[in-house]
Backbone bond lengths (Angstrom), bond angles and torsions (degrees), N, CA, C in turn:
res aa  C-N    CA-C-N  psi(-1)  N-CA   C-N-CA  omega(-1)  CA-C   N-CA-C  phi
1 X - - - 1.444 - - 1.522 107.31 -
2 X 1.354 97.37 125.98 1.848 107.97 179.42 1.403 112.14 -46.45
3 X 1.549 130.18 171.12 1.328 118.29 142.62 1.549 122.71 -63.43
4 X 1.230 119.43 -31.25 1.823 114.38 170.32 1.144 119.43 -79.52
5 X 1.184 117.83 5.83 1.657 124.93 174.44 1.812 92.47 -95.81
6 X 1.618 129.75 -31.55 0.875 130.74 -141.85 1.525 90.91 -91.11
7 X 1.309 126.77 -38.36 1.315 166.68 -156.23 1.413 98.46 -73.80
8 X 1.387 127.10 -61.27 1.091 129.19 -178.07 1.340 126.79 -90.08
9 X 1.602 125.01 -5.52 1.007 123.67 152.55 1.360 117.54 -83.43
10 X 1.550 133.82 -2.98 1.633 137.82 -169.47 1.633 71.97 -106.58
11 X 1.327 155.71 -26.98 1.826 144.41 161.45 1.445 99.89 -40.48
12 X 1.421 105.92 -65.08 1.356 129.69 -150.02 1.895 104.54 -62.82
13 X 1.254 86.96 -45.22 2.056 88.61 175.30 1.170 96.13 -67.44
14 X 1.528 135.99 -96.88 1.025 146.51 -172.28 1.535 111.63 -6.80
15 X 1.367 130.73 -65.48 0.832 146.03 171.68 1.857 110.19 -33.06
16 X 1.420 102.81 -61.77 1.445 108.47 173.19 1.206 101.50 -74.26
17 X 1.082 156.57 -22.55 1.673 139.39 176.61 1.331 113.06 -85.69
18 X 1.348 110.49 -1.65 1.685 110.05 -179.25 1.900 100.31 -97.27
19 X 1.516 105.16 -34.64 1.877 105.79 163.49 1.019 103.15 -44.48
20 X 1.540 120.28 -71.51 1.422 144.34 -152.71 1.787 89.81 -43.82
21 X 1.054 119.88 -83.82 1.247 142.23 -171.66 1.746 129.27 -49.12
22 X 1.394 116.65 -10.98 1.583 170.41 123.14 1.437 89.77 -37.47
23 X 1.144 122.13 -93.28 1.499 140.61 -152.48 2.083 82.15 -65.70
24 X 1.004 126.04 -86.02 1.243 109.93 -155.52 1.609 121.95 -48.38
25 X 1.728 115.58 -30.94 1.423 116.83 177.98 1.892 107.86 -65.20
26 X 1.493 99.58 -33.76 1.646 85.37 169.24 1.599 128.78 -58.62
27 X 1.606 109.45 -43.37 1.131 117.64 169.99 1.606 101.24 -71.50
28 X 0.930 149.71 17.03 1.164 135.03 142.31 1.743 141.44 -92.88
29 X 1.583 89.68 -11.17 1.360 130.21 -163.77 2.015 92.23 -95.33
30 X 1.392 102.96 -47.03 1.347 111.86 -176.84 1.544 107.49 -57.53
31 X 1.427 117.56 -53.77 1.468 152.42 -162.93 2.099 87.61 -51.67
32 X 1.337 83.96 -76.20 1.531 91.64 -170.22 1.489 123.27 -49.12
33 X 1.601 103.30 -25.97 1.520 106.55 169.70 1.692 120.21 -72.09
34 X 1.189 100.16 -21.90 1.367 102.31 -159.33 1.566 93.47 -96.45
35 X 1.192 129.06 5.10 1.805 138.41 -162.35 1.810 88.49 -118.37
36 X 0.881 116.63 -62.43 1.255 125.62 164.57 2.080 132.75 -20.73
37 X 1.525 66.58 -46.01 1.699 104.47 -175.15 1.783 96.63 -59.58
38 X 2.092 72.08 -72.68 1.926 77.37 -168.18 1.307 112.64 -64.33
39 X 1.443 129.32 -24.84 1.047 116.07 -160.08 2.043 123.13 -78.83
40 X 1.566 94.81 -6.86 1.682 112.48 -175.09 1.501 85.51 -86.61
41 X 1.452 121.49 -65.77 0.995 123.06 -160.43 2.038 107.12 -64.04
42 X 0.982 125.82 -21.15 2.026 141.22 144.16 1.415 86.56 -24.95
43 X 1.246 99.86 -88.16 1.653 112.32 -169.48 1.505 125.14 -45.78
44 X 0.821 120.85 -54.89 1.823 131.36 171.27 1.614 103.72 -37.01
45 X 1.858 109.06 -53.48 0.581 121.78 -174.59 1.463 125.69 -69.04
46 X 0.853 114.97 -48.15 1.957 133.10 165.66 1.599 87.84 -40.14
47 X 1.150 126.12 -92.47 1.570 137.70 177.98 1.075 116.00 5.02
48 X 1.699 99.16 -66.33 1.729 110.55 -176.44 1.716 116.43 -71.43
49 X 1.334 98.44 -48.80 1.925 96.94 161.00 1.367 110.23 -51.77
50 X 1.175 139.82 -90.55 1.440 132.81 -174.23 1.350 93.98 -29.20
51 X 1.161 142.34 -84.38 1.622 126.90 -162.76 1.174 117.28 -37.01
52 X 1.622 121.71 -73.45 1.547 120.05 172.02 1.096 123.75 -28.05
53 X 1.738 119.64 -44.42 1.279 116.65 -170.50 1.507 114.39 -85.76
54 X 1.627 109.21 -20.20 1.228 95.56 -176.37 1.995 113.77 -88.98
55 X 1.239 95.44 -5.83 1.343 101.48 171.52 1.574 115.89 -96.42
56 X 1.188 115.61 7.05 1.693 120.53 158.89 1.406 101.45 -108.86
57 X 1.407 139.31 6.03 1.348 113.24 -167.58 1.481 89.36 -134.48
58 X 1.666 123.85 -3.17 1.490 97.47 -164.32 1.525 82.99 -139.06
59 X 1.644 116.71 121.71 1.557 125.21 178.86 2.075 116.24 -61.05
60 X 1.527 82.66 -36.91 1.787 91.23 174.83 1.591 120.05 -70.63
61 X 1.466 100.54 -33.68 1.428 112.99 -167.54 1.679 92.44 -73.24
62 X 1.147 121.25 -73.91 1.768 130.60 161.32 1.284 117.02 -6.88
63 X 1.979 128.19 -40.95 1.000 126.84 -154.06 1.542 107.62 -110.64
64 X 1.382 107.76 -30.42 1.485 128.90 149.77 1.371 136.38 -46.40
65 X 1.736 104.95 -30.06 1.194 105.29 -170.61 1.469 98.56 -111.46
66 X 1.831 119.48 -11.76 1.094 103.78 164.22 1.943 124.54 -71.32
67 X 1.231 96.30 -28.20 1.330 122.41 172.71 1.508 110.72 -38.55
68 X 1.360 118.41 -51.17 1.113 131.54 -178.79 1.556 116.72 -36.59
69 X 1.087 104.29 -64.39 1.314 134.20 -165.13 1.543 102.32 -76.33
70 X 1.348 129.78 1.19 1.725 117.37 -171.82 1.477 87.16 -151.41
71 X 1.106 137.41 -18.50 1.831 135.60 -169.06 1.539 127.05 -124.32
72 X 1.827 82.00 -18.04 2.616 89.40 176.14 1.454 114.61 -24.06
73 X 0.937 104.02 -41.30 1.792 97.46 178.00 1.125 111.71 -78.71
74 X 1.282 130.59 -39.61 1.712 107.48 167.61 1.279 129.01 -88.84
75 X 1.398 120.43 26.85 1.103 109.62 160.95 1.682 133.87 -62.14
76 X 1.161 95.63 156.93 1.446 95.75 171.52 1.782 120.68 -82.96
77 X 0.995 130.32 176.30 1.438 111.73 -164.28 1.977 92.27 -82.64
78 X 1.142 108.75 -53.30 1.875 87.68 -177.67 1.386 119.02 -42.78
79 X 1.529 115.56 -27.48 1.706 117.03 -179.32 1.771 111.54 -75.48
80 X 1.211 91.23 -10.20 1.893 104.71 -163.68 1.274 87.69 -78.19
81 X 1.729 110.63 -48.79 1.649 112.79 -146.53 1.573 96.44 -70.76
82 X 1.887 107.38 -37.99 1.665 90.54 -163.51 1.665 100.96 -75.10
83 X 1.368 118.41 -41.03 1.503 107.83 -175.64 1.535 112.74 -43.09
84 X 1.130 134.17 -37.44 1.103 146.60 -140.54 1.910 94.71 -99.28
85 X 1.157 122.05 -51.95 1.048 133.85 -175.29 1.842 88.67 -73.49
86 X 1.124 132.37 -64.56 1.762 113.16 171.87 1.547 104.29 -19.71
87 X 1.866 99.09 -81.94 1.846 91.02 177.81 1.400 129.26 -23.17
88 X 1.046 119.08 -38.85 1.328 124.95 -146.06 1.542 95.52 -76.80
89 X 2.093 117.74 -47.18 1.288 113.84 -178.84 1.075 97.31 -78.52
90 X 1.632 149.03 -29.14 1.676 121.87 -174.28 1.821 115.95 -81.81
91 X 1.694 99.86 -15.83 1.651 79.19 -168.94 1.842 104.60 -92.95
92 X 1.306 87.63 -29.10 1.605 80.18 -170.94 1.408 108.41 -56.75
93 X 1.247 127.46 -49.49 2.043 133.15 -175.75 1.516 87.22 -59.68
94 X 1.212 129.26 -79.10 1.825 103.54 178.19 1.498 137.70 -24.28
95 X 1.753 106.19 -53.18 1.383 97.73 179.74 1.359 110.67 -81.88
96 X 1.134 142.10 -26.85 1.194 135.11 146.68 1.823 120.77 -21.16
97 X 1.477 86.68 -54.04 1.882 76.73 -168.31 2.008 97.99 -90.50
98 X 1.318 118.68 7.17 1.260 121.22 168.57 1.353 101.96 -66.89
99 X 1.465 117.65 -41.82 2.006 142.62 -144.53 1.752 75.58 -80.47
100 X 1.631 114.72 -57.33 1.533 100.21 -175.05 1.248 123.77 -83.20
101 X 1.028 133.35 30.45 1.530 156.30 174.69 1.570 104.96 -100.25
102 X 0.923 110.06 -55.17 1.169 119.40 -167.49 2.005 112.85 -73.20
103 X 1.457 83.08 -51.23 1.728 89.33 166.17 1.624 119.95 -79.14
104 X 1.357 112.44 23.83 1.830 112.76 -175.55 1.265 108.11 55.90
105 X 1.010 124.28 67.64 1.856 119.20 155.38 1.025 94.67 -142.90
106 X 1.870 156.78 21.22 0.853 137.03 138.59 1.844 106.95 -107.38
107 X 1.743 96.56 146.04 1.326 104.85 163.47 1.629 125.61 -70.36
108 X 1.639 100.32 162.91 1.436 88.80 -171.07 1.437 118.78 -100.63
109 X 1.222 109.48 22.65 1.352 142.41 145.73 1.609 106.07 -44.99
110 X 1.235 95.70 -76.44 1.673 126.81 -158.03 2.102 99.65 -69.74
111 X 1.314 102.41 -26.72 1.594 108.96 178.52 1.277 111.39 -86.52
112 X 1.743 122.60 -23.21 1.403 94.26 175.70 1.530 109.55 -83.82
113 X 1.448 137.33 -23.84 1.437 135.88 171.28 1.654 96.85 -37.88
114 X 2.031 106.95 -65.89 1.047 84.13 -172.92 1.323 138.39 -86.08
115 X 1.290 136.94 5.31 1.256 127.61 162.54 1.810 117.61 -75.30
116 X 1.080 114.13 -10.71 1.363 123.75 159.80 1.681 118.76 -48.70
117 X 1.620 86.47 -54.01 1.437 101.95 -162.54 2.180 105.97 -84.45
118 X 1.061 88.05 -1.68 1.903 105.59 -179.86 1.326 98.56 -97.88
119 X 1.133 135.44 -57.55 1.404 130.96 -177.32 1.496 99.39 -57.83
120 X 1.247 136.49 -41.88 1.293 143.42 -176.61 1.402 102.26 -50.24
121 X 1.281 108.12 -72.06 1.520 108.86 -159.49 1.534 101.72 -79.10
122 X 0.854 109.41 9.06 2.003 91.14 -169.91 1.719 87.52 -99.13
123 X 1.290 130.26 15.45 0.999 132.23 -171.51 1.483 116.38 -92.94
124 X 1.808 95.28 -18.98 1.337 113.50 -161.74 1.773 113.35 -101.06
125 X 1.497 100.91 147.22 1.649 85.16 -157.88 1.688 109.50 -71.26
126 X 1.433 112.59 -27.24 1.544 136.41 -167.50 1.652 86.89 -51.97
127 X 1.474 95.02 -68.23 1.956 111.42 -176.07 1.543 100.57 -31.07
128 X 1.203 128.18 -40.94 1.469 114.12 -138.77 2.110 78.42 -113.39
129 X 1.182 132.32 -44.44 1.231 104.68 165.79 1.422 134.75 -25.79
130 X 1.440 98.53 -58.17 1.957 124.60 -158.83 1.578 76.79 -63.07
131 X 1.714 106.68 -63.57 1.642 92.88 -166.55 1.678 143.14 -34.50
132 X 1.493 74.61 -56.95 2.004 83.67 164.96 1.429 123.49 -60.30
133 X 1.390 118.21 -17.24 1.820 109.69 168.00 1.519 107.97 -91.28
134 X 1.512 116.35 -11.78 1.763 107.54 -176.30 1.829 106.34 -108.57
135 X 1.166 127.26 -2.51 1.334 113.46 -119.49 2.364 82.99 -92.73
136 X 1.565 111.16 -7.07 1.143 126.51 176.76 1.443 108.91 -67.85
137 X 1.514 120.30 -23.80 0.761 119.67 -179.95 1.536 121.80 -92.88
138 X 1.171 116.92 31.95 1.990 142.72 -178.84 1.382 105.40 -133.26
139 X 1.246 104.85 164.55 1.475 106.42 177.72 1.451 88.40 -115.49
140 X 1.994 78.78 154.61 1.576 105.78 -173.07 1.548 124.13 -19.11
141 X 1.625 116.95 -58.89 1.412 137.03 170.50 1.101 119.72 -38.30
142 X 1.444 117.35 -37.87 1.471 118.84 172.75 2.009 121.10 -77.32
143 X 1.971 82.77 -39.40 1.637 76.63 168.74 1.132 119.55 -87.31
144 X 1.397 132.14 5.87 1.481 136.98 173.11 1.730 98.34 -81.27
145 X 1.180 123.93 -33.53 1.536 129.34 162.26 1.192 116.82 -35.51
146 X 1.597 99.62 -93.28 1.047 126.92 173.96 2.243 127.04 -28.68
147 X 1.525 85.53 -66.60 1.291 96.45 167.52 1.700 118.98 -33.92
148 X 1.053 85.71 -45.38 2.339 96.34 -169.67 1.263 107.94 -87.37
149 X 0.932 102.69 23.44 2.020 113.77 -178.05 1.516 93.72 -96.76
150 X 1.332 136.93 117.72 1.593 147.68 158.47 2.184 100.20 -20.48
151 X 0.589 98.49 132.21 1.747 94.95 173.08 1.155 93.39 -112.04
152 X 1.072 164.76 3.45 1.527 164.54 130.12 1.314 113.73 -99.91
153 X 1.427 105.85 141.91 1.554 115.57 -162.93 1.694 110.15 -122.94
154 X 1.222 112.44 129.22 1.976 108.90 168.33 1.334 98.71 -58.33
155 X 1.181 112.76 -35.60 1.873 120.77 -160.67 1.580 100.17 -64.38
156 X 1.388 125.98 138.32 1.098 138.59 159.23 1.348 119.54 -54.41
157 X 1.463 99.68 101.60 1.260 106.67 -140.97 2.024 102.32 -102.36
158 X 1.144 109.91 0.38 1.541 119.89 176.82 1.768 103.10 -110.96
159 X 1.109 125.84 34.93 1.172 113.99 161.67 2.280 91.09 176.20
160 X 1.800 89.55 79.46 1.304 99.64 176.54 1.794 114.59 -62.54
161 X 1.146 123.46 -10.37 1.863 117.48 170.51 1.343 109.24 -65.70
162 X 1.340 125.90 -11.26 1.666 112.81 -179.91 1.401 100.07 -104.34
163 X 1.482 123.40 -8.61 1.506 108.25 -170.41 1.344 109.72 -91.85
């Protein structure tokens, strides 16, 4: 075998290891979306367990968080800071996975939980504080979302399992 015979079969691999290699970064590209997926929706989820549970297991936490929702304005500033700091872990992991909603990496499976759970909280006064100091930090689309969400709710809005 010539050297240009030799030449064109080292084309000929190459060539197929550059498909090959094509083909695996997609499946890797796929991989990460779909990790991505679960992993916002992990989080949303973590959120809502820790909440539920800590509002079945803790009488103060329960009475505080009903508080929220009928008294935000009179709080005192330590009651401001913790309500406010709650917001802070439920809205940001939401608008985040709103941000991936919007860019297609969430299913629409996975969007009606969360737009459930957005109409919910935008209901809440804490939610809508935190919002107005972060909400620069989203793009427009999200606060064009967000924004058109009712901030007051008919829905019984201190005990979301009946709504």
């Amino acid at each position: 075998m010539g050297l240009e015979q030799v030449y064109f079969v080292t084309e000929i691999v190459v060539g197929i290891a550059f498909v090959i290699s094509i083909l695996f970064l997609a499946l890797q590209v796929r991989q990460n979306s779909t990790f991505l997926r679960y992993s916002m929706s992990q989080d949303r989820r973590s959120n809502e367990n820790w909440l539920f549970e800590t509002l079945c297991t803790d009488d103060n936490f329960r009475v505080f968080h009903s508080r929220i929702i009928t008294d935000y304005e009179n709080f005192n500033d330590d009651e401001k800071y913790r309500a406010d700091s709650l917001a802070m872990r439920t809205l940001t992991s939401n608008l985040n996975e709103l941000l991936a909603y919007q860019n297609g990496l969430i299913t629409e499976d996975e969007w009606r939980s969360l737009k459930w759970i957005l109409e919910f909280t935008a209901t809440r006064p804490n939610i809508q504080a935190v919002y107005r100091r972060i909400k620069d930090q989203y793009p427009k689309e999200v606060q064009r979302y967000w924004e058109g969400l009712p901030s007051v709710s008919s829905k019984n809005v201190t005990n979301p399992i009946n709504n």
